[in-house]
C-alpha positions in Angstrom: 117.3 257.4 313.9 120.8 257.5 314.3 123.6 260.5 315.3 120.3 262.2 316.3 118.8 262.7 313.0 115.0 262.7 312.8 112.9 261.7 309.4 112.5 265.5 309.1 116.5 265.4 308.0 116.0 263.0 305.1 117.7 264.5 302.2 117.6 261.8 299.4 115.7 258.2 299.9 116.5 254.7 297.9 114.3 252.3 297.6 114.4 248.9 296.4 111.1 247.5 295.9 111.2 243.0 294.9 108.7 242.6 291.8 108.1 239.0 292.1 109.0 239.1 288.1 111.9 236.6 286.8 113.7 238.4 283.9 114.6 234.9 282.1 111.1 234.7 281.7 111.4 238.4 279.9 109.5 238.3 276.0 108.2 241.3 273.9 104.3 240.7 275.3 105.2 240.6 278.8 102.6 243.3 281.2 104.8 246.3 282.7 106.5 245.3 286.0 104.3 246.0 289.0 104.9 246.4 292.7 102.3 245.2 294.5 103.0 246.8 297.7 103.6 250.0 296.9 100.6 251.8 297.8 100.9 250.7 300.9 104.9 251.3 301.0 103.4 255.1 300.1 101.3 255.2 302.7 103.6 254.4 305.6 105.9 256.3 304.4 103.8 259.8 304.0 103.2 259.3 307.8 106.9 259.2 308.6 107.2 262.0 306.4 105.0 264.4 307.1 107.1 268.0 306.1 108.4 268.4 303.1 109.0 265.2 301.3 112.7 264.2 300.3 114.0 263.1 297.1 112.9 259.4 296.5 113.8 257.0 294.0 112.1 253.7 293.8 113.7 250.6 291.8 111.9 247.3 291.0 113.9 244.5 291.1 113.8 240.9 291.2 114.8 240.1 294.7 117.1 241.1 297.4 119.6 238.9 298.9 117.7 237.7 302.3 114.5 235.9 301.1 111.5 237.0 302.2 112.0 240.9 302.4 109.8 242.8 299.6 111.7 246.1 300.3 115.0 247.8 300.8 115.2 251.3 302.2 118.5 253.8 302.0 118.1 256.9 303.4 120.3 260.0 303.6 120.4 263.1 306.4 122.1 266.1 306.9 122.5 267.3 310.5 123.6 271.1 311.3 125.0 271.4 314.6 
């Protein structure tokens, strides 16, 4: 990682996870949104964090802006020197 951080000084984690759902196609009988690769997302990511886990939010959305990716990670670290 970068500056010397390692995934043991992730503070806070985004993530942006593409539902394959198109809101205009949004009515009142439509199934919950649903990530289909999220176990797997949760998976890879309990190996890369293996201490104590940091804060995570996970948003569906529609799509990001390069197609193709399913997911968008932000992560932040604090470093003590």
């Amino acid at each position: 990682m970068a500056a010397g951080a390692t995934f043991d000084n992730v503070v806070e984690m985004v993530t942006y996870h593409v539902t394959g759902a198109n809101v205009g196609e949004f009515s009142e009988s439509q199934q919950p949104l649903t990530i289909p690769h999220l176990a797997l997302f949760m998976k890879v990511k309990n190996c890369y964090f293996t201490k104590e886990f940091p804060t995570w939010t996970g948003v569906g959305i529609t799509s990001l802006f390069t197609p193709g990716l399913i997911v968008e990670i932000k992560c932040t670290a604090v470093i003590d020197h």
